[in-house]
C-alpha positions in Angstrom: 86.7 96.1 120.8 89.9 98.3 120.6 89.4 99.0 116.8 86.3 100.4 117.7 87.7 102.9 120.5 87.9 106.7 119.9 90.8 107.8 121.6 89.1 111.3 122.2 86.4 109.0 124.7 89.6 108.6 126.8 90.7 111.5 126.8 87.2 112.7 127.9 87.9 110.6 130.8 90.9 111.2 132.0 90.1 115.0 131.5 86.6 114.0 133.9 88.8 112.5 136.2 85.8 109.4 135.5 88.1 106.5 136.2 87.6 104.6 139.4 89.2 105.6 142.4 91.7 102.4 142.9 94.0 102.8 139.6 97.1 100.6 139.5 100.4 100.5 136.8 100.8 97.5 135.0 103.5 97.0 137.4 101.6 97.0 140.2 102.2 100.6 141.2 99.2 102.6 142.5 98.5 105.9 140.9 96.8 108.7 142.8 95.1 111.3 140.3 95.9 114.5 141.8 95.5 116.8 138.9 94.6 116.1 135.6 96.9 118.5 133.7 95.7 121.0 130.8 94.0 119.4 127.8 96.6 120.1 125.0 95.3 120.4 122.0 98.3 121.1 119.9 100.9 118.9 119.1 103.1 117.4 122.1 101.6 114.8 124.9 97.5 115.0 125.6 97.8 117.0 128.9 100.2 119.0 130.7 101.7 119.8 133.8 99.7 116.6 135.8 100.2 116.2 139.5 100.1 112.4 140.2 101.5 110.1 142.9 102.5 106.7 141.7 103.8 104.7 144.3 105.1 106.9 147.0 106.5 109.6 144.6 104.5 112.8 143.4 105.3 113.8 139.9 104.3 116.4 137.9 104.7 116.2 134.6 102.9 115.1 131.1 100.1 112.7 130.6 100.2 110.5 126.8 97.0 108.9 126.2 96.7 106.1 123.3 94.5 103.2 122.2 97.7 101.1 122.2 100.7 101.3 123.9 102.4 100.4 120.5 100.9 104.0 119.4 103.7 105.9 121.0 106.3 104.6 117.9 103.7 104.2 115.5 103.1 108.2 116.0 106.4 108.6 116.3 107.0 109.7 119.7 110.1 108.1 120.7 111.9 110.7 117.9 110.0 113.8 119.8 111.6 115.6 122.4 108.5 116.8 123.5 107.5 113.6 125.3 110.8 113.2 127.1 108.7 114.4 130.0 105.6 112.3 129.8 105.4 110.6 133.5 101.9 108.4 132.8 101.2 106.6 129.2 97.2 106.0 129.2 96.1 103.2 126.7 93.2 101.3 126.3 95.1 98.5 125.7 98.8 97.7 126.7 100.8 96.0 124.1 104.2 97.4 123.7 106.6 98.2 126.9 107.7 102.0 126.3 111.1 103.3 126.8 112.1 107.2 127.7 115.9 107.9 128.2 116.0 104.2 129.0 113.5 103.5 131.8 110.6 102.1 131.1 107.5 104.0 131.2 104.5 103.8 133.7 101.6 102.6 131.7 97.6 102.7 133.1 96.1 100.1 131.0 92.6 101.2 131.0 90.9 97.2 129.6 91.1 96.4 133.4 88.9 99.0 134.5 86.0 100.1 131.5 83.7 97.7 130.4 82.9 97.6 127.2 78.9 98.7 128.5 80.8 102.2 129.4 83.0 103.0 126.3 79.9 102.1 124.2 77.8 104.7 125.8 80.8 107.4 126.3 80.7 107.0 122.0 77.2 107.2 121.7 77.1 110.8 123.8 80.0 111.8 121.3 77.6 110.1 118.6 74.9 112.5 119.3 73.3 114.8 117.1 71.0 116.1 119.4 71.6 119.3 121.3 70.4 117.2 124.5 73.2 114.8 124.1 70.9 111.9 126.1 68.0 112.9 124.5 67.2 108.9 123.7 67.8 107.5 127.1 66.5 110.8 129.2 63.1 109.0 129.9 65.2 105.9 131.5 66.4 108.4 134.3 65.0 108.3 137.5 63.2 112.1 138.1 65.3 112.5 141.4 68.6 113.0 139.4 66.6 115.4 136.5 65.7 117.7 139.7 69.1 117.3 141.7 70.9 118.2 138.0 68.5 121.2 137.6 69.0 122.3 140.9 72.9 122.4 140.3 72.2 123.9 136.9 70.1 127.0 138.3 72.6 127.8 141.2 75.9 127.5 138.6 74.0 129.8 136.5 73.3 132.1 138.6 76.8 132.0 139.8 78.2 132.3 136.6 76.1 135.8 136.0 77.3 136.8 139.4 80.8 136.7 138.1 80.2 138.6 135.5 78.4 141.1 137.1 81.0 141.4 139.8 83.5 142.1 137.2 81.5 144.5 135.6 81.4 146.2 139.4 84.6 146.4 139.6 85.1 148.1 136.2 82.6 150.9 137.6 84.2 151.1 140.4 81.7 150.0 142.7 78.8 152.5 141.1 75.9 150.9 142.2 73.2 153.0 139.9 75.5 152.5 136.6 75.6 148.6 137.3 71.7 148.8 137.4 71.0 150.3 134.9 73.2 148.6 132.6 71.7 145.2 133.7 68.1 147.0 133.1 69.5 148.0 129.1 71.1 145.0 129.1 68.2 142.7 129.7 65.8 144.8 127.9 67.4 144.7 124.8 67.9 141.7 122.4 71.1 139.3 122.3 72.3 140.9 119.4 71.7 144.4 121.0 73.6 143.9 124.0 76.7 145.3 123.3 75.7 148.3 121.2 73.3 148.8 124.1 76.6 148.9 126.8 78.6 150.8 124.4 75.4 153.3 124.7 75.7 153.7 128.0 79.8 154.1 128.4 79.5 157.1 125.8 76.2 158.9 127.9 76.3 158.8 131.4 73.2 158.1 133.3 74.2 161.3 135.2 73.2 163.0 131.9 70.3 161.4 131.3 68.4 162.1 135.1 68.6 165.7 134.1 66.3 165.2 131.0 62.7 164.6 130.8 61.4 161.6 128.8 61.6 163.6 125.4 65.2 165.0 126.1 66.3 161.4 126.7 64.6 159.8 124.0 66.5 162.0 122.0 70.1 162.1 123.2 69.6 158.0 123.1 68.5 158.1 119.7 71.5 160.7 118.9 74.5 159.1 120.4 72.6 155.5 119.1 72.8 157.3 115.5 69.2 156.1 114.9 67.9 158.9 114.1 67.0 159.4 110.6 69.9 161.7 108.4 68.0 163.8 106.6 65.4 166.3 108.6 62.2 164.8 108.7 59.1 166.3 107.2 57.1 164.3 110.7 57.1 166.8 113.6 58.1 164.3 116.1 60.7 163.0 114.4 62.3 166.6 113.6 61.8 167.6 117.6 64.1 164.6 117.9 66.6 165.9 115.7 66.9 169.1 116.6 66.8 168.2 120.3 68.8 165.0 119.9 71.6 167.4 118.0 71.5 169.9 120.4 72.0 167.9 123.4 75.1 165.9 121.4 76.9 169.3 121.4 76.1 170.6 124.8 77.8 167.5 126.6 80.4 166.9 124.0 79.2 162.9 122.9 80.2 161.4 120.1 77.8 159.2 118.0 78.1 155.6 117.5 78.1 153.8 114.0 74.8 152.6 112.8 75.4 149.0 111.7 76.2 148.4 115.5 72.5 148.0 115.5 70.9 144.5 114.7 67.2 144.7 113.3 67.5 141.4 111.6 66.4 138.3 113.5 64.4 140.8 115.9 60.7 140.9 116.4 59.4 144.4 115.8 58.5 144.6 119.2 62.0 144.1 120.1 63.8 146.5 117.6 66.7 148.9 119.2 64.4 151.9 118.5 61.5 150.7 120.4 63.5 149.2 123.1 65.1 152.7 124.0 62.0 154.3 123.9 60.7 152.2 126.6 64.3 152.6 128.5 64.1 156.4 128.1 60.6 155.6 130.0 61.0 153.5 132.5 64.1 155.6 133.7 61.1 158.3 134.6 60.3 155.8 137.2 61.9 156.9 140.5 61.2 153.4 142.0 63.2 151.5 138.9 66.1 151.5 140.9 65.1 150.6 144.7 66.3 147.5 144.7 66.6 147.1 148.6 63.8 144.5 148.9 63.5 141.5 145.8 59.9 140.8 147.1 58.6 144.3 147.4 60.3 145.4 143.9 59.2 142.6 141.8 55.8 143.2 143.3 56.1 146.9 141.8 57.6 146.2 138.5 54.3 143.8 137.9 52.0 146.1 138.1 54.0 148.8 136.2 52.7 149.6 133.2 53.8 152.4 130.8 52.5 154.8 127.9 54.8 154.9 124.8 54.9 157.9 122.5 52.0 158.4 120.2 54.4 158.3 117.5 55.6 154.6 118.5 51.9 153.5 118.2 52.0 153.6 114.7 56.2 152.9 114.2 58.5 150.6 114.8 61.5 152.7 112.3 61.4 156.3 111.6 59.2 157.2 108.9 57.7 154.2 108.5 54.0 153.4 109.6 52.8 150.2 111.0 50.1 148.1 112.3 49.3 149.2 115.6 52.1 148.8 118.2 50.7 146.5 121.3 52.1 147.2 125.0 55.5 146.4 124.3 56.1 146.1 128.1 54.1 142.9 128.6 53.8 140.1 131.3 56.3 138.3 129.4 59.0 141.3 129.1 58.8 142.0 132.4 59.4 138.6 133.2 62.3 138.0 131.3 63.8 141.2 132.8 63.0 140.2 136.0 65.6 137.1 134.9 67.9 138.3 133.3 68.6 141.5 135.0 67.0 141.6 138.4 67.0 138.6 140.0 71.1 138.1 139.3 72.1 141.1 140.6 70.2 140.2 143.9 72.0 137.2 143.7 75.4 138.5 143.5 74.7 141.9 145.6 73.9 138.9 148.9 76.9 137.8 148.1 79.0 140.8 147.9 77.1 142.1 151.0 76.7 139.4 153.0 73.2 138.6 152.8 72.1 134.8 152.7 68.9 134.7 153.7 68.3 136.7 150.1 69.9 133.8 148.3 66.6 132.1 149.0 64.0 134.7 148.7 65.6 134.8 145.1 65.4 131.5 144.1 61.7 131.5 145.6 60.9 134.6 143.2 62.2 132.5 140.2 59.6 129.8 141.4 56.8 132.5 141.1 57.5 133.6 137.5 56.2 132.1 134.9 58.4 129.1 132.4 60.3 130.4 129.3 59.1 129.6 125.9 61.5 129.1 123.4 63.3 126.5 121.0 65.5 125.9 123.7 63.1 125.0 126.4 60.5 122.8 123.6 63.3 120.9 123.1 63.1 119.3 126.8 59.3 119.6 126.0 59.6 117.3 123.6 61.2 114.8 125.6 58.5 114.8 128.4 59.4 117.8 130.7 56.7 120.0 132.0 58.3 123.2 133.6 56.1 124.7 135.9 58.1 128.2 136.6 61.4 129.9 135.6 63.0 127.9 137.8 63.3 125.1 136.1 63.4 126.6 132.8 66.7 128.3 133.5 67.9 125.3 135.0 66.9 123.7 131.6 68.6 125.8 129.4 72.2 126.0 131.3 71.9 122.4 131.6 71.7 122.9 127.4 74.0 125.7 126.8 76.9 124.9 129.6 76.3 120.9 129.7 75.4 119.6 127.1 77.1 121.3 124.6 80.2 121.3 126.2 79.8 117.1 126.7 79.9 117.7 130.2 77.6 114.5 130.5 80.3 113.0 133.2 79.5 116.6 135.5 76.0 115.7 135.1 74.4 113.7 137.4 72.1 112.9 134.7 75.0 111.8 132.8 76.3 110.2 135.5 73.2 107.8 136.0 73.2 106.8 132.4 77.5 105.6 132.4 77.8 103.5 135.8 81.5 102.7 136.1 
């Protein structure tokens, strides 16, 4: 069995603190896992700085982690330095007494504790070469732990935005209209848009653009974007633009950003930079856009708002060149991923950062009432059975792929969890 053992599963572990609770020395010791240590991965022992009590002493120190205890000199150790402050050696298997400055070393021999059931399954997760690691075994796993795990999944992810977003706060210092409408950009553009779409907004201030009407902001938008076509356009909307969007570049002093910050590629046309600021340079005409007092009463609103692009963008998706009719760009389906990715974590962190937790759950109840996600993500779990019945779950779904999964966080999931039984 021990020529089949990665020495990464162990590491995996120890780093999961998934060992059982009653750990002994192979002298008898007992060993009280206080911290783990940092995962090194760099020459020198596996993990550093580990808090551990064996016996009655603490020590804090350097954790080695092998198959075999005879590892240590076959790697070379006992010539290192380095591992002249290693206070734990880990193996699978102990075969060799090891000595450092003359006292033997505590050793954890891990046989006496995983069955070979448990390794086999920890190398089959590692094995996998699907994104859902436990894709093959997900329909053995009773639904109570899918919807516990997808519970957990939705309020860390949440969390994790609200982080972000309080960090972002800060930076503004504490300018509740900037940190709206940058989550507003932010989750109307695409992925690759975000960041040119934030660097938009730090060159123009939205002080700036509240003093134009829908045309004047179109253009400054398109200016500072650098979108705008070069040469002067022969189209009378497009040369308005350019004369206006030039004009208002030198009357508040803003420098233009490159144009390859812009991603078209990978974009649905309804989703290109150009159109997307068009419809932010009209929704920010809508005096209601940022009364966000009430989750309920807003999202209410924003469903029903509809609004009236440009002629110009009925026939366009670039400058200067026509198209098949441009549908409602602000559809059901926008609105609602908006809603998600924008609105609804900034309510969540803004009852945090003001004390209000009875909003916690009016949030979560207005991710019940929006429709599921469809993407490649979300057909993935699809495909293995799963029939999402709102956003809910569907974010729950895709942090569960993106921060789980990928990461092998299997042992933090209580899927995971169900499927290795120490």
């Amino acid at each position: 069995m021990s020529t089949t053992i990665k020495e990464h599963w162990l590491h995996y572990l120890w780093k999961m603190k998934r060992l059982p609770i009653n750990l002994f020395t192979t002298n008898g010791l007992p060993i009280q896992l206080l911290q783990t240590g940092i995962h090194n991965k760099e020459s020198g022992p596996d993990f550093f700085n580990a808090i551990l009590k064996i016996g009655a002493i603490t020590w804090t120190g350097n954790v080695e982690i092998h198959i075999k205890s005879s590892d240590w000199k076959k790697h070379l150790h006992h010539l290192d330095s380095s591992y002249e402050n290693v206070i734990l050696h880990v193996v699978y298997e102990h075969d060799l007494p090891i000595y450092v400055k003359e006292e033997e070393l505590p050793v954890l021999e891990l046989k006496n504790y995983l069955s070979k059931d448990v390794l086999e399954k920890v190398g089959l997760f590692f094995a996998s070469r699907n994104e859902i690691v436990c894709a093959s075994s997900w329909s053995s796993v009773a639904r109570i732990y899918v919807e516990k795990q997808l519970e957990t999944a939705v309020s860390r992810r949440l969390q994790r935005k609200s982080f972000a977003i309080q960090h972002r706060w800060n930076e503004l210092h504490n300018d509740l209209t900037a940190l709206k409408i940058e989550l507003l950009l932010k989750s109307l553009l695409t992925k690759v848009n975000e960041l040119p779409g934030m660097e938009l907004l730090r060159r123009v201030s939205y002080t700036i653009l509240f003093r134009l009407n829908a045309h004047q902001r179109t253009a400054l938008l398109f200016a500072v974007a650098n979108l705008l076509p070069k040469e002067p356009s022969s189209d009378e909307y497009t040369s308005k633009l350019q004369i206006e969007g030039d004009y208002l570049l030198r009357k508040y002093n803003l420098a233009p950003m490159e144009t390859s910050s812009w991603k078209f590629f990978g974009c649905r046309p309804t989703a290109y930079p150009t159109i997307r600021l068009v419809v932010f340079a009209q929704l920010l005409e809508e005096k209601q856009l940022l009364e966000w007092e009430e989750v309920e009463i807003w999202s209410s609103w924003w469903q029903q708002l509809s609004i009236e692009l440009p002629e110009y963008w009925k026939t366009h998706y670039h400058f200067g060149k026509l198209s098949s009719t441009t549908k409602n760009v602000l559809t059901l389906s926008m609105k609602n991923l908006m809603l998600i990715n924008g609105v609804v974590p900034f309510y969540f962190w803004f009852s945090s950062e003001f004390n209000l937790p009875l909003e916690s759950e009016k949030i979560l109840e207005q991710l019940e009432k929006i429709t599921p996600e469809k993407n490649r993500k979300i057909e993935q779990f699809i495909k293995l059975g799963e029939k999402p019945k709102s956003a809910y779950e569907t974010q729950g779904y895709l942090e569960l792929l993106n921060e789980f999964c990928k990461n092998h966080k299997c042992l933090t999931c209580q899927i995971g969890t169900q499927l290795i039984q120490f």
